[in-house]
C-alpha positions as a printed Julia matrix, in Angstrom:
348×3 Matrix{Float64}:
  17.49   36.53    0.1
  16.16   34.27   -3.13
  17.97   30.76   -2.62
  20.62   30.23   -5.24
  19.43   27.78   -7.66
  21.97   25.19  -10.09
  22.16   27.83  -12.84
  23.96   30.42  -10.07
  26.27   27.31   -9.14
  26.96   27.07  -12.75
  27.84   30.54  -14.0
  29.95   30.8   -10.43
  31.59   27.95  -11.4
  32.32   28.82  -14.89
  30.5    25.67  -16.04
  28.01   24.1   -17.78
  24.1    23.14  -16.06
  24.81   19.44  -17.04
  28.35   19.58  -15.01
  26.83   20.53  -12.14
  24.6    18.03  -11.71
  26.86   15.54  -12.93
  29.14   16.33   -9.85
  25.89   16.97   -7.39
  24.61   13.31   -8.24
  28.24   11.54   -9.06
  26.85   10.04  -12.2
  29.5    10.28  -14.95
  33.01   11.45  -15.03
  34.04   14.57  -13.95
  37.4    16.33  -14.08
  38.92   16.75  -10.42
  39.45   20.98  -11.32
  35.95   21.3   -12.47
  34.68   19.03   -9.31
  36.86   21.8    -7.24
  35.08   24.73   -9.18
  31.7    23.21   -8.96
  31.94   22.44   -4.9
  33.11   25.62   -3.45
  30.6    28.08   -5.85
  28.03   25.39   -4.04
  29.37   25.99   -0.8
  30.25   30.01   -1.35
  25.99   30.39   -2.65
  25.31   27.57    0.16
  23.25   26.01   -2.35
  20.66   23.31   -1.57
  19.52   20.73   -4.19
  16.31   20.4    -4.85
  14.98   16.74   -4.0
  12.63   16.42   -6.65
  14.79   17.7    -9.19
  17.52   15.2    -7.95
  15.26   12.31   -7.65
  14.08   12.81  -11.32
  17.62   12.78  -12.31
  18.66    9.78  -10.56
  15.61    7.73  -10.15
  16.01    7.88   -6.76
  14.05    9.55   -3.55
  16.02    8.33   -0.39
  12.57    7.95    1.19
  11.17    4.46    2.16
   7.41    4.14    2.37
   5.59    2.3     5.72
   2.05    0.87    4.96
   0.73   -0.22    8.56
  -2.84   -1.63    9.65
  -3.02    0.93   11.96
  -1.11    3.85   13.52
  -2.59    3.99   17.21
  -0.89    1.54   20.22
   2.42    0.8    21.52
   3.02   -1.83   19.17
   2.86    0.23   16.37
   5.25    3.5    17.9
   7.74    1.09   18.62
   7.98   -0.65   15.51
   8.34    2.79   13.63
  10.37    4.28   16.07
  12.95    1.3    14.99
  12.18    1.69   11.02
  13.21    5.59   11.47
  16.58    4.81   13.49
  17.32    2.65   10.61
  16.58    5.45    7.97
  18.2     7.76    9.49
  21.77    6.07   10.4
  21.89    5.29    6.23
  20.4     9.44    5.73
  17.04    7.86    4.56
  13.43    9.33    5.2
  10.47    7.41    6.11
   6.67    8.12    5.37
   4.07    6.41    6.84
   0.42    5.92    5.81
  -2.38    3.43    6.98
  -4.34    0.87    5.83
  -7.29    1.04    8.58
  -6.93   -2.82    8.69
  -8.29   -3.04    5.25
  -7.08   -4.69    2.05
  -8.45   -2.28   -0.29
  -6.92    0.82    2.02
  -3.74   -1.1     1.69
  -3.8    -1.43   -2.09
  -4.95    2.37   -2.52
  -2.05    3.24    0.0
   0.56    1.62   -2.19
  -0.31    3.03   -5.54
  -0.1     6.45   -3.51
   3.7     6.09   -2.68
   4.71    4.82   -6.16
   7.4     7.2    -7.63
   7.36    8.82   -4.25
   9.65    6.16   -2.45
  12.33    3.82   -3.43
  10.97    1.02   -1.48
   8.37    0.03    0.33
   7.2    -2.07    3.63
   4.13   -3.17    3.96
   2.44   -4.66    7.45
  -0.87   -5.97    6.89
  -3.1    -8.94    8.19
  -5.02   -9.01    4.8
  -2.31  -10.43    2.52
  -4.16  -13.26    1.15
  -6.1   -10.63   -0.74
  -5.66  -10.83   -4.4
  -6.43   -7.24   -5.12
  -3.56   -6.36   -2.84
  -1.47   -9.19   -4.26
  -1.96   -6.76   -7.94
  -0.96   -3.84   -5.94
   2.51   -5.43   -5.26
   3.45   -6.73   -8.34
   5.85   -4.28  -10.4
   9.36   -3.5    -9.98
   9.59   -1.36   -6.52
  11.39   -3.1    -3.67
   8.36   -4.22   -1.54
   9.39   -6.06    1.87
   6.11   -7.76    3.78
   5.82   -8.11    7.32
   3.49  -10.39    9.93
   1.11  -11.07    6.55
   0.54  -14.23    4.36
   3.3   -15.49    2.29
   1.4   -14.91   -1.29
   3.61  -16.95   -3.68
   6.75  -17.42   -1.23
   8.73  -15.46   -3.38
   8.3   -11.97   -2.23
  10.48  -10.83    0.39
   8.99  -10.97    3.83
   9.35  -11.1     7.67
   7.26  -12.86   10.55
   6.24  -13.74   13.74
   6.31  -17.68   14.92
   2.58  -16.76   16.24
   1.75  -20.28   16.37
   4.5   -21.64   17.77
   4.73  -18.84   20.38
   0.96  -19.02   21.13
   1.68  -22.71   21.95
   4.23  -22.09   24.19
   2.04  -19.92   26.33
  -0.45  -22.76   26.45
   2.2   -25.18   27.32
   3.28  -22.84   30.5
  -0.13  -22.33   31.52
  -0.96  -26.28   31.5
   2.48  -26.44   33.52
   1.0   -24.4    36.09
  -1.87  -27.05   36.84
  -4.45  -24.78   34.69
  -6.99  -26.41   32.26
 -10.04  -24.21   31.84
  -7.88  -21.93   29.76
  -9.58  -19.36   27.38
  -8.4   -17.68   24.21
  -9.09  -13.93   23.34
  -8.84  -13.77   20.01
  -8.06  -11.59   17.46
  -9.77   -9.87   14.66
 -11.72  -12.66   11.89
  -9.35  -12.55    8.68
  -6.87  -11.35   10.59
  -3.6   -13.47    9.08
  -1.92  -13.24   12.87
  -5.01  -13.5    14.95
  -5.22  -16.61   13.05
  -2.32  -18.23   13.6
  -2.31  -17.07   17.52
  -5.47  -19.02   18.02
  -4.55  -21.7    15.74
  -0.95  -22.29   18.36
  -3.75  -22.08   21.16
  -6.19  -24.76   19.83
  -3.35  -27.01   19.04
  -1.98  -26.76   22.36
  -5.57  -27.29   24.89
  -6.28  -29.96   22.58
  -3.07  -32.24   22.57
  -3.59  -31.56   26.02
  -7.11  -32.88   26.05
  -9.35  -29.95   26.94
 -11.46  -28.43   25.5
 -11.19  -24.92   23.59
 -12.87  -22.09   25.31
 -13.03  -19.45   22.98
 -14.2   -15.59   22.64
 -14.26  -12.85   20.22
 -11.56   -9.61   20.3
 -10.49   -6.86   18.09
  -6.47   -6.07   19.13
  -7.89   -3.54   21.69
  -8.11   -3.04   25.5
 -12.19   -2.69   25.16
 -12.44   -5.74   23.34
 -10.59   -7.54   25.75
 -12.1    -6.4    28.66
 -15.48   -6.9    26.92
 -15.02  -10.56   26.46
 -13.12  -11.12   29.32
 -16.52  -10.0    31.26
 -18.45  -12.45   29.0
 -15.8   -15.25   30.22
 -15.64  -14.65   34.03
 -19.7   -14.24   34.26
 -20.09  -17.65   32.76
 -20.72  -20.65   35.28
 -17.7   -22.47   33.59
 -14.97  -19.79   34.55
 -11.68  -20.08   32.76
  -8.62  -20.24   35.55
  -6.39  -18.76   32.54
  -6.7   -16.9    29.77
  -4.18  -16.02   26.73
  -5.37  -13.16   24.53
  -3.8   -12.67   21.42
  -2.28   -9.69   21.97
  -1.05   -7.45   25.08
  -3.81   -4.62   24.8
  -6.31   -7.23   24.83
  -4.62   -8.99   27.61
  -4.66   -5.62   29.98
  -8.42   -5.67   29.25
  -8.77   -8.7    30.66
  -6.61   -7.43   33.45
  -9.4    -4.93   34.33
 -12.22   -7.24   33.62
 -10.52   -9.64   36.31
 -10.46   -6.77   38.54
 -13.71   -5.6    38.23
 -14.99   -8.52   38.86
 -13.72   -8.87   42.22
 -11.16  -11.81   41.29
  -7.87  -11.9    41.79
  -4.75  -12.17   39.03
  -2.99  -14.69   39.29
  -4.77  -16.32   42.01
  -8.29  -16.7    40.14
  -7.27  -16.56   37.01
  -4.04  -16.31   35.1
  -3.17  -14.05   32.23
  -0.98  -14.11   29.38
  -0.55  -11.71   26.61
   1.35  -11.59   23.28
   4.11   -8.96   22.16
   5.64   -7.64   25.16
   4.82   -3.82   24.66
   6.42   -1.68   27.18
   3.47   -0.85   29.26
   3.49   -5.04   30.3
   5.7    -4.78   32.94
   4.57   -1.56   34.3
   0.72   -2.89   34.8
  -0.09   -4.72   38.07
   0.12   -7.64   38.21
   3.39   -7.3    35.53
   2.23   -8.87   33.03
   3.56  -12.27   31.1
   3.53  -11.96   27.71
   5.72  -13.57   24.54
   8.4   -10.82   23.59
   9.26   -9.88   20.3
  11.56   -7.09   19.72
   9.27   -4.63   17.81
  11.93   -1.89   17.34
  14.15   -4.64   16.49
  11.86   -5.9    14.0
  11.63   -2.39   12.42
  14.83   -2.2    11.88
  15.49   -5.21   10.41
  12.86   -4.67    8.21
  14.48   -1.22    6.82
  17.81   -2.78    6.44
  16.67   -5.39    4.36
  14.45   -3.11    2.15
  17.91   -0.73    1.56
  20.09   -3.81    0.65
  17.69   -4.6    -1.98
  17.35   -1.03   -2.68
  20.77   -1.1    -3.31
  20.59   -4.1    -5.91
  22.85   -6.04   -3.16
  22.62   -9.35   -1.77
  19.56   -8.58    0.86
  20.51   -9.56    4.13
  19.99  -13.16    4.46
  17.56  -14.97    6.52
  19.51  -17.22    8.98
  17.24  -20.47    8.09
  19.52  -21.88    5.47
  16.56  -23.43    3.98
  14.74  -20.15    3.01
  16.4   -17.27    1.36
  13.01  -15.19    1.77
  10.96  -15.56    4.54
  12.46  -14.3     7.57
  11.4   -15.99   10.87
  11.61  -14.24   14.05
  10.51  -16.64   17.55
   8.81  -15.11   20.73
  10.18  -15.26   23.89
   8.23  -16.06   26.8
   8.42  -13.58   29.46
   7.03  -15.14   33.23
   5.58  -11.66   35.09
   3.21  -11.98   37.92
   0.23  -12.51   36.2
   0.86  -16.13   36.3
   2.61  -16.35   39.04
   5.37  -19.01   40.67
   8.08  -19.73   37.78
  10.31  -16.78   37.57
  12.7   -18.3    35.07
  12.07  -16.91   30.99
  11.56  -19.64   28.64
  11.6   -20.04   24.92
  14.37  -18.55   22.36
  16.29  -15.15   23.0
  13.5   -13.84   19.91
  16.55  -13.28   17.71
  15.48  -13.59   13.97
  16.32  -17.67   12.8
């Protein structure tokens, strides 16, 4: 059976095209009999509007766009798996595309979803970049996450990386360790940066010496350069990678090795995916609530979707930049202290 379209609605009805839609969409006035005429020939044809034809109507798509570094690891499911919660408890859609941890991928990606979404959010290292900088200017809601702070005027949303990254530091050196090595993140890489930034900070207020190797945000490149580490004559008794799939890497580097975790050397990670406390040793890491995050993230976008008062930051000193603090989680991998320490990793 051919689906009825807004002209069958219409001559049911007894009305005119421009009525219809004018009840469909709720933009201007309607008279209540002609609302009542309108809504059960709509319901009698069970007739379906057609998205694009609303959204060229009203300006409006109900679909928020996701631009994300990458679409592979835990970190990334569970911060999507919050966004889409969000979308769907205010009847939103989400589409998601990637940047492949490039600036120029990013900036193509956005231009893609203009007129396709009524917002976007975009997560990516690269946001000192000036072409992608271009890409956001405009009038579309954009909300930035874990990324530079271009101007300080566009809305945005991060991780304390540095402060968190120095509190792992701090519980390691409270744990009598001082050859402690940093797995670092990818180079230009806005949070790998400001991970190992928290860790130099840290061994060197401490007075020793920064031990430092090269990662990409993946289990091989952790184990890779964990191997480099543990052959060395100078073996680190603890190492912090800069983030958790780096960190079970070094987990299996330490194992196939022939050393022992914590005993030999002492591990800490950063995120807190859920696959940290089902490895062996459990592993300590600093938590962040990812799906947390992602919803935060779409609730902010839809206020200011909305033309609202965007939910407000809880620093009274900064009406844009959202703040959100790590938690550190004590697992076996460093042993003794079973107490938590740091903030609850609420937003601040």
């Amino acid at each position: 059976m051919k689906a009825a379209t807004i002209r069958d609605v219409a001559e049911r009805a007894g009305v005119s095209v421009a009525s219809v839609s004018r009840v469909l969409t709720g933009a201007g006035v309607v008279a209540e009999p002609t609302r009542s005429k309108v809504l059960e020939a709509v319901e009698a044809l069970s007739y379906v509007p057609h998205s694009g034809a609303r959204s060229l109507s009203t300006s409006r798509t109900d679909v928020v766009g996701v631009i994300l570094p990458d679409l592979f690891g835990e970190f990334f499911s569970e911060l999507i798996r919050g966004m889409d919660v969000a979308c769907r408890a205010q009847g939103r859609h989400l589409i998601v595309s990637s940047s492949h941890d490039d600036a120029a991928n990013a900036s193509a990606a956005i231009r893609s979803m203009r007129g396709r979404v009524d917002g976007l959010i975009v997560l990516s290292p690269h946001l000192d970049s000036g072409a992608l900088t271009a890409s956001l200017s405009g009038r579309l809601p954009v909300l930035l996450m874990n990324g530079g702070d271009l101007d300080g005027q566009q809305p945005s949303m991060a991780v304390d990386n540095v402060g968190g990254a120095r509190s792992a530091i701090e519980h390691l050196l409270g744990l009598g360790r001082r050859r402690i090595a940093h797995v670092g993140g990818p180079n230009g890489n806005v949070e790998a940066r400001e991970r190992k930034q928290g860790y130099v900070d840290a061994v060197t207020a401490a007075g020793t010496a920064p031990i430092l190797a090269q990662g990409e945000f993946t289990q091989a490149s952790g184990f890779a350069a964990a191997a480099r580490l543990l052959a060395s004559s100078d073996r680190p008794d603890a190492i912090f990678a800069a983030n958790d799939a780096m960190a079970i890497g070094v987990l299996l580097a330490i194992q196939e090795a022939g050393l022992r975790c914590p005993d030999d050397v002492a591990v800490v990670g950063f995120d807190d995916v859920p696959i940290a406390d089902l490895v062996r040793p459990g592993l300590t890491t600093l938590h962040i609530d990812i799906a947390g995050m992602g919803r935060r993230a779409v609730e902010r976008l839809l206020a200011d979707i909305e033309g609202g008062v965007a939910l407000a930051p809880r620093a009274a000193n900064d009406a844009v930049r959202e703040i959100i603090t790590p938690r550190l989680v004590v697992r076996q991998s460093c042993g003794a202290p079973a107490s938590n320490q740091g903030f609850s990793g609420e937003t601040t």
